[in-house]
Structure formats: structure tokens, C-alpha cells
C-alpha positions in Angstrom: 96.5 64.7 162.2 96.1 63.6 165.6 98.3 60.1 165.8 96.4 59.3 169.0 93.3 59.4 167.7 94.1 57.2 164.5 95.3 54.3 167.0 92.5 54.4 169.1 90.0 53.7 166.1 92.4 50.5 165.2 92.6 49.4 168.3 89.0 49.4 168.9 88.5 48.0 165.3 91.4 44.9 166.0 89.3 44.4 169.6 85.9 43.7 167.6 87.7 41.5 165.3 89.5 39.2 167.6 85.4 38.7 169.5 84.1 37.9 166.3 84.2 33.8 165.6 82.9 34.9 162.0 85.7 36.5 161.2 88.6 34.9 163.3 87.7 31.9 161.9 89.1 32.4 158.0 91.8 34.6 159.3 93.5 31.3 161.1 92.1 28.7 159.1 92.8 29.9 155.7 96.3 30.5 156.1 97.0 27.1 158.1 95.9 25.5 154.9 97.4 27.8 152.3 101.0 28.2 153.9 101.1 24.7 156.3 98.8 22.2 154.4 99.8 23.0 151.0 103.6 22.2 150.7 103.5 19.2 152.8 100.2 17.8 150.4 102.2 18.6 147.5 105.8 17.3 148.8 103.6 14.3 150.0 102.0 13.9 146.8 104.8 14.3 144.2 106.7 11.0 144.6 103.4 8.9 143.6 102.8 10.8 140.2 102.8 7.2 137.9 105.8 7.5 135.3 103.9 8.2 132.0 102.3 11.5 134.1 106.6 12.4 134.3 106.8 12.1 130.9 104.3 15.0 130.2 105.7 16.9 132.9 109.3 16.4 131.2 107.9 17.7 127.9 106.3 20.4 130.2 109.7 21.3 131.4 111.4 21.3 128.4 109.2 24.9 127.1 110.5 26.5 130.5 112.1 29.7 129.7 116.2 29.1 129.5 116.5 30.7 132.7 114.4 28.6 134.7 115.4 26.0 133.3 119.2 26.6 134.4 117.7 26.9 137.7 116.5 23.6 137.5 119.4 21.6 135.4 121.0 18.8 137.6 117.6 18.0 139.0 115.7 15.0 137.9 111.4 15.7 137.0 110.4 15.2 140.4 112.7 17.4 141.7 112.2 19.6 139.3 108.3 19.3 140.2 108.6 20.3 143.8 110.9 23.3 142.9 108.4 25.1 140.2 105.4 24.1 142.3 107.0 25.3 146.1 108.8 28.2 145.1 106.7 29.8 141.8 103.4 28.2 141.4 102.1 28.4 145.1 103.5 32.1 145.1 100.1 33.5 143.9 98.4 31.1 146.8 100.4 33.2 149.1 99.6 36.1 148.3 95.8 35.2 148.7 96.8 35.5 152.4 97.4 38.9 153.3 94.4 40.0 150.6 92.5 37.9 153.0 93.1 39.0 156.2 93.0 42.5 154.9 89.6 42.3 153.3 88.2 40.3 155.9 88.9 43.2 158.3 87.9 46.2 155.8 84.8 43.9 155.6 83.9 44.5 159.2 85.0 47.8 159.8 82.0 49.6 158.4 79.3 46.7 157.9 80.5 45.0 161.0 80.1 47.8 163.1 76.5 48.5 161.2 75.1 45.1 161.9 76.5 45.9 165.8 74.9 49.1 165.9 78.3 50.7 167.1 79.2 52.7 164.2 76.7 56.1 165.0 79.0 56.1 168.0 81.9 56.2 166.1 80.7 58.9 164.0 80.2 61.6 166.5 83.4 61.5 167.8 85.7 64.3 167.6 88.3 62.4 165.0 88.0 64.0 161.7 86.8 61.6 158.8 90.3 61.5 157.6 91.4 60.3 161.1 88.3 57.8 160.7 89.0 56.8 157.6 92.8 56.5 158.3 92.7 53.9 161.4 90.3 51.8 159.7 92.7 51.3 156.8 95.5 50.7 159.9 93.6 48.3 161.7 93.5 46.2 158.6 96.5 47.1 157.1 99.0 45.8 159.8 97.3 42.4 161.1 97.7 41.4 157.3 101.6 42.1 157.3 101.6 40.3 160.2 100.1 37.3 159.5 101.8 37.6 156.0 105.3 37.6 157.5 104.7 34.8 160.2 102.8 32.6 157.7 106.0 33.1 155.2 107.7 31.8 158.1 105.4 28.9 158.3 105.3 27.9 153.9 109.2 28.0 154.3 109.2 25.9 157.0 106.9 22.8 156.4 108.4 23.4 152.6 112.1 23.1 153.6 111.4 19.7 156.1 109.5 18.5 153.6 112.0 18.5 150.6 115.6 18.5 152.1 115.5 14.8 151.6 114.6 15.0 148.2 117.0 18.1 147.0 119.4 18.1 149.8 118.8 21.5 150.0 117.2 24.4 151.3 114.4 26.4 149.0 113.9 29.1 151.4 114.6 31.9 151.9 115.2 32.8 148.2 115.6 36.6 146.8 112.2 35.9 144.8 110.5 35.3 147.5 112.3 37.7 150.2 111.0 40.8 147.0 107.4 38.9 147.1 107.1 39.3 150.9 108.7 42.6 151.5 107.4 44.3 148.3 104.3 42.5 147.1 102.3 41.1 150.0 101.9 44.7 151.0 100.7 46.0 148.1 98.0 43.2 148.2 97.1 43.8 151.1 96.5 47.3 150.5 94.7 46.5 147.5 92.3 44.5 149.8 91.6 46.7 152.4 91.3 49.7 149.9 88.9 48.1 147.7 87.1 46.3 151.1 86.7 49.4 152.8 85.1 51.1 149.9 82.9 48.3 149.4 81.7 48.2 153.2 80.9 51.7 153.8 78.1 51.4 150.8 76.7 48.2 152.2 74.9 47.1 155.5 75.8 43.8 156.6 79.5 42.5 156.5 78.6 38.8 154.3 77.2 41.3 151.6 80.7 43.5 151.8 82.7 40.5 151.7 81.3 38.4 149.0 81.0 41.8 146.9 84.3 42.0 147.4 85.5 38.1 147.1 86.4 39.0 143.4 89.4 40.8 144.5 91.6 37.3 144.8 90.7 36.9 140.9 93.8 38.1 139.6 96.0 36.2 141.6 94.3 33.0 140.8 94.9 34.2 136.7 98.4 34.4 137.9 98.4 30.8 139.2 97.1 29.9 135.7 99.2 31.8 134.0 102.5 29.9 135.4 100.4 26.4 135.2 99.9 27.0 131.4 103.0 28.2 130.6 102.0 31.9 130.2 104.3 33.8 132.6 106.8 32.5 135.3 107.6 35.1 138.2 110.6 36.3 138.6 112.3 39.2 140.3 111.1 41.3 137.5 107.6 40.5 136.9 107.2 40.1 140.9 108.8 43.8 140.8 106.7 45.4 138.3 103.3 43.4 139.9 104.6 45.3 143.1 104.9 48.6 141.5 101.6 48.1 139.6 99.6 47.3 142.9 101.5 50.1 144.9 100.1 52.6 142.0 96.3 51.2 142.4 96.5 51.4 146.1 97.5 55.1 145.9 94.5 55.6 143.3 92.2 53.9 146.0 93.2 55.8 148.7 93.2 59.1 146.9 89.3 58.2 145.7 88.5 56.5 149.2 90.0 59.8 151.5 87.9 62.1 149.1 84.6 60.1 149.1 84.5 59.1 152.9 82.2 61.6 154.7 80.4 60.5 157.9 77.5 62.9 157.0 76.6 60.1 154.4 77.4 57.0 156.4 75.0 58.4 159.2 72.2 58.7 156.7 72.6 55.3 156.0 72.0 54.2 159.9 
């Protein structure tokens, strides 16, 4: 496997990706609103909920599991409000993040470069397809854990400010969280990049790979519905076993994607 090689495709992916206004454009705007919007609307928001709304939410608190709820005892229903919403019910919302910025990417590595006309180039270079197929993944791969661990940075932030008056204490960081960010938001966004990738070798123009492959953020908007209805809460152990479930698909995707990648096809497709 020649290491060399492998960087040289990322690099050369990440350097059409940062010219691209189509693309950059998500990729910072998406998560300024997810991880910095977000919080402060909510924080913002919370204190003007009218008193009978408070009185459904303090039914709605009262079917919390027992742990949660001795989480939350001493707090009063707003306080109680900002803690479900900050730290378990905008988790999902995070994690739309790094499945973004990965998919985005996959997106444009093969239809990108096919709408550019700079992929037959690529293709009769001396890297084998698994060195190919291996720096694509890379180039998407990485810019989403990086975005995922500054924009973590970010939601704790603006969250933090914008509650210590109101709880006189700090949310983040938080060993829930610290599993989701080190343990989950890599697994998403290898679940984005390997389904993305698979998705834009087979198509021509990188809107047709990306809104094939917008379904992707589905099952983390079922788990945002989930903890609004009442039908799971995250803790460490579901946000364990979500991590090791992802981690297994990822490894199924690559496995079928490093098998089924051959330029021989892709270049009868230019």
C-alpha cells in the first residue's frame, strides 16, 4: 500500500473541495446553525414558554425514566427543559454534522470530479483502485472529525454561556457526550462517506449523488423523535451500542465498497 500515494489523492480531493462555493457553503453554514444557532434559540426561547405549556411539560417529565429523572431532581421545569433539550434531544442534531460534511465530500469525490472532467486523469494513474478507493474515503473521513470536534467545541460553548445563569452550572463537557464525540460521530461519519461514495461512483453529477444519498440523516432524525416522544433517551449505553452498531455497518460498507470499486468500470462510464 503505498501511504504516499493515498495522501496525494486526499489532498487533491480536499483542494477541489475548499474551490467549490457549492459545497463549502453547507459545510460552514450547516454547522454554524446546528451547533451555534441552536442552543442559544433554545436557551433564548425557554423562559417565554406561557405557564400552562409547563404544566404539560411537568407531566412530560414525570414519565422520564428514574434515572433521568434523578439527574434532573432539584431543578425546577425550565431548568429541567434546557437540560433534556441541550444535552440529549439536540444530540442526534449533532450528529447530523459530521454525516454531513462526510457525505458532502463522498458526494464530490466521484461525481464532482465527473461533472469537472478530472476523474479519467485520476484513473490512469499508477495508484491501485484500493489506493483510489482508500484516499477518497480519507479525504472525507478526516475533514468530518474535524469539523465534528471543533463544532463540539462550539454547541458546548454557546450552550454553557447561555445557561450558567439559569443552572449555575456547567453542562459541558459531560461523559455522554465526551462517548458521543469520541465513539459515535466517527462511526457517522463513516457511515456517510461509505454509503456517499458508493452512491457517487454510480451516478454523474454530484446534486444527483447527494440528494440520493440525503436519506442517510433519516435515522438520526427517528432518534430525535424517539427522545421527543418519550421512546428512548440516550445514555452511555444506548449511545454505546448505536456506536458499535454503526462501526459494524461501516465495516460492511467498506468490505462491499473495496470489492466493487474497479476503475475499469468507472472509465466506461466517462
Amino acid at each position: 500500500m503505498n501511504w504516499r500515494a493515498i495522501a496525494a489523492i486526499a489532498r487533491k480531493d480536499l483542494r477541489a473541495v475548499s474551490r467549490s462555493k457549492g459545497v463549502m457553503f453547507p459545510l460552514v453554514l450547516v454547522p454554524l446553525v446546528i451547533l451555534g444557532g441552536l442552543p442559544a434559540l433554545i436557551a433564548s426561547v425557554t423562559p417565554l414558554i406561557p405557564p400552562e405549556a409547563m404544566a404539560g411539560m411537568e407531566r412530560f417529565m414525570e414519565k422520564l425514566p428514574q434515572a433521568l429523572r434523578a439527574e434532573l431532581s432539584g431543578l425546577d421545569v425550565e431548568q429541567s427543559l434546557l437540560v433534556l433539550a441541550l444535552v440529549y434531544f439536540l444530540a442526534p442534531m449533532y450528529l447530523v454534522v459530521p454525516l454531513m460534511v462526510a457525505s458532502v465530500i463522498a458526494a464530490d469525490s466521484f461525481a464532482g470530479e465527473m461533472e469537472r472532467k478530472t476523474l479519467e486523469a485520476l484513473l490512469h494513474t499508477p495508484a491501485t483502485d484500493a489506493e483510489l478507493f482508500l484516499g477518497k474515503l480519507l479525504s472525507a473521513w478526516i475533514p468530518a472529525l474535524g469539523v465534528a470536534a471543533v463544532g463540539f467545541l462550539l454547541y458546548g460553548f454557546v450552550a454553557d454561556i447561555c445557561t450558567f445563569r439559569a443552572l449555575g452550572r456547567l453542562l459541558f463537557p459531560n461523559p455522554l457526550w465526551a462517548l458521543l464525540v469520541a465513539w459515535v460521530a466517527p462511526a457517522v461519519a463513516g457511515f456517510g462517506l461509505g454509503t456517499m461514495v458508493l452512491v457517487s461512483a454510480r451516478v454523474r453529477t454530484f446534486q444527483e449523488a447527494y440528494q440520493l444519498g440525503g436519506a442517510v440523516v433519516l435515522p438520526l432524525l427517528l432518534l430525535v423523535a424517539g427522545q421527543v416522544t418519550g421512546l428512548l433517551y440516550l445514555d452511555l449505553t444506548v449511545v454505546a451500542l448505536l456506536g458499535i452498531s454503526l462501526w459494524v455497518v461501516d465495516a460492511a460498507l467498506l468490505w462491499y465498497g473495496a470489492r466493487t470499486f474497479r476503475r475499469g468500470v468507472l472509465i466506461s462510464r466517462l
